[in-house]
Wavefront OBJ file of the C-alpha trace (Angstrom):
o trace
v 0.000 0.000 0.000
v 1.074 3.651 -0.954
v 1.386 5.644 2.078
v 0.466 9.739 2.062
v 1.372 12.206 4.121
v -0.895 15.971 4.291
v 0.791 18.820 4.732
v -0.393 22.497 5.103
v 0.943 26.115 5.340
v -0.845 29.269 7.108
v -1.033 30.949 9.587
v -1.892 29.219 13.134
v -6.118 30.194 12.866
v -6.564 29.172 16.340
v -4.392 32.001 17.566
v -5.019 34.143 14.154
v -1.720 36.111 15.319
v -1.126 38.740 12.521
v 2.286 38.637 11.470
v 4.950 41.121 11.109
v 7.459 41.352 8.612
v 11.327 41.376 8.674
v 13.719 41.312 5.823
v 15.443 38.376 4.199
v 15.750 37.271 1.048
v 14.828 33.655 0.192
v 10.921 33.247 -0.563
v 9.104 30.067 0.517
v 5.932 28.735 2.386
v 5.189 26.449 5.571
v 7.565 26.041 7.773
v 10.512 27.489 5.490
v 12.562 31.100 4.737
v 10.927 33.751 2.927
v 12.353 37.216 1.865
v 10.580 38.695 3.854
v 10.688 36.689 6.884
v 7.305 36.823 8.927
v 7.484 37.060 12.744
v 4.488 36.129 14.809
v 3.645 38.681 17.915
v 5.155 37.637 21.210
v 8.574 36.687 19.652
v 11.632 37.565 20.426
v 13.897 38.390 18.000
v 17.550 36.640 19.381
v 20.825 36.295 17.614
v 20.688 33.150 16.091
v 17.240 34.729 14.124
v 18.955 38.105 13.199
v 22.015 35.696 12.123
v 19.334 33.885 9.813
v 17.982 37.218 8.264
v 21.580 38.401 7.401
v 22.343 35.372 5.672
v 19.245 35.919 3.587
v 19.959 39.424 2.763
v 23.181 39.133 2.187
v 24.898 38.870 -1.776
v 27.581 37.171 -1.181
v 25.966 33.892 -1.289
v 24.016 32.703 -4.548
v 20.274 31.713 -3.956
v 21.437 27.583 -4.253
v 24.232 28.204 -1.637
v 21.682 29.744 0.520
v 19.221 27.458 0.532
v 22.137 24.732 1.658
v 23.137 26.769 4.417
v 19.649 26.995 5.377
v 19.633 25.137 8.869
v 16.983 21.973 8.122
v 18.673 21.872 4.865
v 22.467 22.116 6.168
v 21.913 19.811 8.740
v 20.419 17.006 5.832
v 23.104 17.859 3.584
v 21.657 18.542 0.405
v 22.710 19.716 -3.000
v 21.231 21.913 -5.009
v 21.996 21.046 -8.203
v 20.109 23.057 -10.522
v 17.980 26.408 -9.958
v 17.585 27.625 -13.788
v 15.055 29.695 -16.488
v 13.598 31.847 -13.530
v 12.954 29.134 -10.776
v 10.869 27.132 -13.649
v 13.242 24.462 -13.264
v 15.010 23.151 -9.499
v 16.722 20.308 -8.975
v 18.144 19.260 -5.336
v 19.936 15.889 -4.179
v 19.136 14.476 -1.022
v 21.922 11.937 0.550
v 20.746 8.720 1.776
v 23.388 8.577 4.708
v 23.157 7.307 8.597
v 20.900 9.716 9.439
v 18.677 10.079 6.504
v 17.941 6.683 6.751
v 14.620 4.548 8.657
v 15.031 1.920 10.524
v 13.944 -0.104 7.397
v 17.297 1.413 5.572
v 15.589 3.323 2.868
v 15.455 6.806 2.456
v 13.386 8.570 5.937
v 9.987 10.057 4.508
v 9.928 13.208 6.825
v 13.608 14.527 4.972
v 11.055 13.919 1.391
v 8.628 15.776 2.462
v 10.829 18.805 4.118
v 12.689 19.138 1.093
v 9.432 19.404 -1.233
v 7.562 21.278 0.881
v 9.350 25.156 0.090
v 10.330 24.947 -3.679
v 6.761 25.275 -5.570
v 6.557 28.316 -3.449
v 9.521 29.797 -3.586
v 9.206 29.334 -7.362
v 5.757 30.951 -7.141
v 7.251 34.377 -5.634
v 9.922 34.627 -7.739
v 7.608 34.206 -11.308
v 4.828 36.507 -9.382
v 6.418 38.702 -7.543
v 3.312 41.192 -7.028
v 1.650 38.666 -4.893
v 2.346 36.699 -2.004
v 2.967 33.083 -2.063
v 2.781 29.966 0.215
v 2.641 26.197 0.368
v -1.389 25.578 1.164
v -1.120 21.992 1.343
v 1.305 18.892 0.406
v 0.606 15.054 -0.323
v 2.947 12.754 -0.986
v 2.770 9.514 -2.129
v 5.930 6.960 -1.295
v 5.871 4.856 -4.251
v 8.896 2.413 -3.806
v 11.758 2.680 -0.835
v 14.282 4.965 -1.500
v 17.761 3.413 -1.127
v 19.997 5.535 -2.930
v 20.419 9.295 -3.020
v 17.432 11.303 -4.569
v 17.031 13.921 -6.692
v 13.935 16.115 -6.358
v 12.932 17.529 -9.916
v 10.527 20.385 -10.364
v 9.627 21.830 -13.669
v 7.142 24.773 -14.028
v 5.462 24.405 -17.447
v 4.237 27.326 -19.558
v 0.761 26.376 -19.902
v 0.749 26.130 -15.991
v 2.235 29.730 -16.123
v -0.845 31.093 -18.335
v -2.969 29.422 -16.806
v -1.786 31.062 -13.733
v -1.530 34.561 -15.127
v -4.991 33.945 -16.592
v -6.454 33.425 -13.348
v -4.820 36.369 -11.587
v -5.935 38.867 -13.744
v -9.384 37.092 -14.210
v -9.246 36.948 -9.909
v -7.128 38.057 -8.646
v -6.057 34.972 -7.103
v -4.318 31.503 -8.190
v -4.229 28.245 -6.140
v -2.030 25.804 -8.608
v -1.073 22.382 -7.869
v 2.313 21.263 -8.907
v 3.481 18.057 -9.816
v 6.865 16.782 -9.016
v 8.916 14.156 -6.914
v 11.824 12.187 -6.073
v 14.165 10.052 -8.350
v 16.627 7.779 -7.855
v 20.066 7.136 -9.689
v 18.233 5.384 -12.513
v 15.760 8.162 -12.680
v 12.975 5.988 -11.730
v 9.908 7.827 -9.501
v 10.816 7.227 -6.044
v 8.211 9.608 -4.345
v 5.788 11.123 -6.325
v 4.677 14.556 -4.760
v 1.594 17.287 -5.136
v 2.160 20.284 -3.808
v -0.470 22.920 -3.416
v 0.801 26.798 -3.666
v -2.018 29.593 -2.475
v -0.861 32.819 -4.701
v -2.539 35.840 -3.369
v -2.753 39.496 -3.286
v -0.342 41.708 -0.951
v -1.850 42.260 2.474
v -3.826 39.218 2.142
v -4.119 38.696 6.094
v -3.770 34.818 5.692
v -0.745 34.766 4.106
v 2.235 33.496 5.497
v 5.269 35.015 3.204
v 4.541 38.119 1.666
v 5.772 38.972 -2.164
v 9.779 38.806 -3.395
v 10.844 42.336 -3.309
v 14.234 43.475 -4.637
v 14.182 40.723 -7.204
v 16.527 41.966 -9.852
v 19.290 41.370 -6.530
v 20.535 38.802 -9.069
v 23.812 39.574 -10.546
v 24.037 37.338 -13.259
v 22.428 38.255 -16.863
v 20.516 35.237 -17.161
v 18.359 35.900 -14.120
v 17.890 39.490 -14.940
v 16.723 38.401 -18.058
v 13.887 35.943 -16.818
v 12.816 38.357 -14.610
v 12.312 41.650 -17.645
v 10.199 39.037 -19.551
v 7.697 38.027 -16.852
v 7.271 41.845 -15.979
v 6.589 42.412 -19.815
v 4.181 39.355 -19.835
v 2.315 41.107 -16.925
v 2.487 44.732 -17.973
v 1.319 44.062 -21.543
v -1.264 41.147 -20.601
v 0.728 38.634 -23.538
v -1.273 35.645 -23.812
v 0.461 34.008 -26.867
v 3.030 31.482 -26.648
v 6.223 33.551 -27.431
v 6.825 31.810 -30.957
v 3.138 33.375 -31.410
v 3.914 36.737 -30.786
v 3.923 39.190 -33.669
v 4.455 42.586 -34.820
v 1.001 43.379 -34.874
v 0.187 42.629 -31.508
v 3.073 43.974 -30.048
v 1.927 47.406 -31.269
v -1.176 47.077 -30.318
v 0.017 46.537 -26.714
v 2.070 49.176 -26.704
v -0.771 51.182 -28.255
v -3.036 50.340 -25.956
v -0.586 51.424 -22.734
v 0.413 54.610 -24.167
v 3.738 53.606 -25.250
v 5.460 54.875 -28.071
v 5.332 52.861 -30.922
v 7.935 54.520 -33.595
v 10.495 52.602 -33.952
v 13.872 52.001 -33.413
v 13.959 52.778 -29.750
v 17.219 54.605 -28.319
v 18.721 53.959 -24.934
v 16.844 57.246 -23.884
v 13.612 55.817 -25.056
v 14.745 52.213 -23.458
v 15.115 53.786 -20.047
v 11.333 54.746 -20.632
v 10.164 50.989 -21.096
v 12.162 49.786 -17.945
v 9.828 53.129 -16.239
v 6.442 51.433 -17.497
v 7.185 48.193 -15.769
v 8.620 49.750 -12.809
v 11.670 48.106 -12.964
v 14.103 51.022 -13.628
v 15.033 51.859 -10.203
v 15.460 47.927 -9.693
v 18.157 47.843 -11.769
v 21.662 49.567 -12.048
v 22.606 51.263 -14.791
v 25.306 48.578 -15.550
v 22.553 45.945 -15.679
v 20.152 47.825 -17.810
v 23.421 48.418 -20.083
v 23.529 44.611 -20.089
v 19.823 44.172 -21.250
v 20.013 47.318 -24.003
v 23.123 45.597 -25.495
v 21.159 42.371 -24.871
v 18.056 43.211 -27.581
v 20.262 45.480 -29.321
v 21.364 41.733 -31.493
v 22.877 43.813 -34.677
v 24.743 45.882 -31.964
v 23.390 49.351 -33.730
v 22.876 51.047 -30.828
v 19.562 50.819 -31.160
v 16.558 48.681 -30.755
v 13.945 47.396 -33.620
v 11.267 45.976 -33.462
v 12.449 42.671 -35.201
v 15.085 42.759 -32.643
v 13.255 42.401 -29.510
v 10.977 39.815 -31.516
v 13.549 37.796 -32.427
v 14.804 37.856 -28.463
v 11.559 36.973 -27.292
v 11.115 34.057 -29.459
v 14.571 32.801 -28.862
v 13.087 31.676 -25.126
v 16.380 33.402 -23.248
v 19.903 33.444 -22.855
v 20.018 29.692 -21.423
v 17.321 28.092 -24.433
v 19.691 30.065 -27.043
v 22.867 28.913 -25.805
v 21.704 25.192 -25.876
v 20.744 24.980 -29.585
v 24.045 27.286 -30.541
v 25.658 24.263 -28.814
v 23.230 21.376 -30.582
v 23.823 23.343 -33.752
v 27.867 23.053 -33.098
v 27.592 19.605 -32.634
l 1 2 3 4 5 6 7 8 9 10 11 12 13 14 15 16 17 18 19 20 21 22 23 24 25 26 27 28 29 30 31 32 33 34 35 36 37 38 39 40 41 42 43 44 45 46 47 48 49 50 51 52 53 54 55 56 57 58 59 60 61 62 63 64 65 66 67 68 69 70 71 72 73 74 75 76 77 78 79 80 81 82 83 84 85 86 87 88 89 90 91 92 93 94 95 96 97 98 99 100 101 102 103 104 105 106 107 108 109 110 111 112 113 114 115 116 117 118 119 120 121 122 123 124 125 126 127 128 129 130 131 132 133 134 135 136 137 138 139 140 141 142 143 144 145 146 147 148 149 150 151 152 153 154 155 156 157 158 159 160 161 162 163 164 165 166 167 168 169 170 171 172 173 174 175 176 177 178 179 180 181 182 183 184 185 186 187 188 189 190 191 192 193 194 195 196 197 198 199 200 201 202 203 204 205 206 207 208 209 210 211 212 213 214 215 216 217 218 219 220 221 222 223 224 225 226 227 228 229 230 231 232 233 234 235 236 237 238 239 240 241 242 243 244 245 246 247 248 249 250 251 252 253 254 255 256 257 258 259 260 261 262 263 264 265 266 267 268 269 270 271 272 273 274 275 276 277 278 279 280 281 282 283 284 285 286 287 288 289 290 291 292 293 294 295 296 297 298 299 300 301 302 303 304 305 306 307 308 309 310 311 312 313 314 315 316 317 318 319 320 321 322 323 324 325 326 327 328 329
């Protein structure tokens, strides 16, 4: 017989303590970091929990090393192997070692369920960063014994995305469910998880992490990337797939939002765009002279129209760096 475990994330509604907030920077739900750490009334703050929100504000630790060093996760050694395309794709080993193990000798269920619990959240707040995020509920379903090391695999799909998008416009609200789980060596389905994400509205006085803030932090290009095309998804309401996306119906967006629509656009004009989806100040001007030179692909100086189509379409810095690498080989 399968055995399943229920998890859920919240607030404690017997106490219905309203929370207040402290910075960090890693988002998550239940009983894991956020960046903006929520502290319940009546606790006091010590140094071990202003250590914690330094390490989570700090920059001189990458998002994977920082989910390591967080304590649960330190103390069960894992590895984050893989946090890539904007948090739509995680992967994390978890050791089978003396203390992972049951007394059966396969991997211990509670370390599964800890390490799934936070990522579909986390994931959530990073793509959606106007809202706040949280696990609402987990099951998962121990399909064979684990008796190697595991690798949990999460993959957020595009359709889920629009689908998502779709119902936060529509509702203001989204409560997803997320398929993923835990694979052994042979990549056979060890554990096979649902987690259940609540995406809400700021303030929302349930919630137990509050929206990503400062999420352009991100040194690296790639990141800073993801993160300009799901603020242009949400300021200009794209519904297409980005293969689907034309000339004509960029215009029209931009029509439609007041935006200029001669084209080429200079770096003056460019600063304008960044303005519009309120990322400017987000950014440093050495970062938005990464993204100009970015969509500026014949190097020009400036920016056509075909140009930022052809970047869109291309799926990203990662997605056009794997099939200049298929094409090589």
């Amino acid at each position: 017989m399968h055995k399943r475990l229920f998890f859920s994330g919240g607030i404690n509604s017997r106490t219905g303590n309203i929370l207040r907030t402290r910075n960090s920077q890693l988002n998550s739900g239940g009983n894991s970091l956020a960046r903006t750490v929520h502290m319940a009334k009546g606790i006091k703050q010590t140094p071990f929990i202003r250590f914690m929100q330094w390490m989570s504000s700090t920059r001189i630790f990458s998002e994977k090393r920082k989910m390591e060093l967080y304590p649960p996760f330190f103390l069960m050694r894992i590895k984050v192997l893989d946090i890539s395309r904007g948090w739509r794709r995680i992967r994390v080993r978890l050791p089978l070692n003396l203390f992972s193990r049951n007394p059966g000798g396969v991997m211990f269920g509670g370390y599964q369920a800890c390490v799934a619990d936070p990522f579909p959240a986390i994931a959530c707040g990073r793509i959606f960063p106007e809202y706040s995020s949280w696990t609402r509920a987990m099951s998962v379903d121990f399909q064979r014994g684990g008796v190697s090391d595991l690798t949990f695999k999460f993959d957020f799909s595009s359709q889920q995305e629009m689908e998502i998008r779709r119902d936060l416009e529509e509702k203001g609200r989204s409560t997803p469910t997320f398929e993923c789980g835990f694979y052994d060596k042979e990549n056979n389905l060890i554990t096979k998880v649902t987690n259940v994400v609540a995406i809400r509205s700021r303030g929302y006085i349930k919630a137990t992490t509050p929206p990503a803030d400062n999420e352009f932090a991100s040194t690296t290009l790639q990141d800073i990337e993801a993160q300009l095309r799901e603020r242009f998804l949400s300021a200009m309401h794209i519904k297409v797939a980005p293969e689907n996306l034309d000339r004509r119906t960029l215009l029209a967006r931009f029509k439609d939002r007041g935006l200029p629509t001669s084209e080429p656009v200079d770096r003056d004009a460019f600063e304008g765009y960044l303005r519009f989806m309120g990322i400017h100040k987000k950014l440093n001007e050495s970062q938005r002279d990464e993204l100009f030179s970015l969509l500026d692909r014949d190097q020009d100086g400036r920016i056509d129209l075909e140009d930022f189509l052809l970047w869109w379409k291309a799926g990203g810095l990662e997605r056009r760096r794997g099939s200049k690498e298929k094409a090589q080989k």
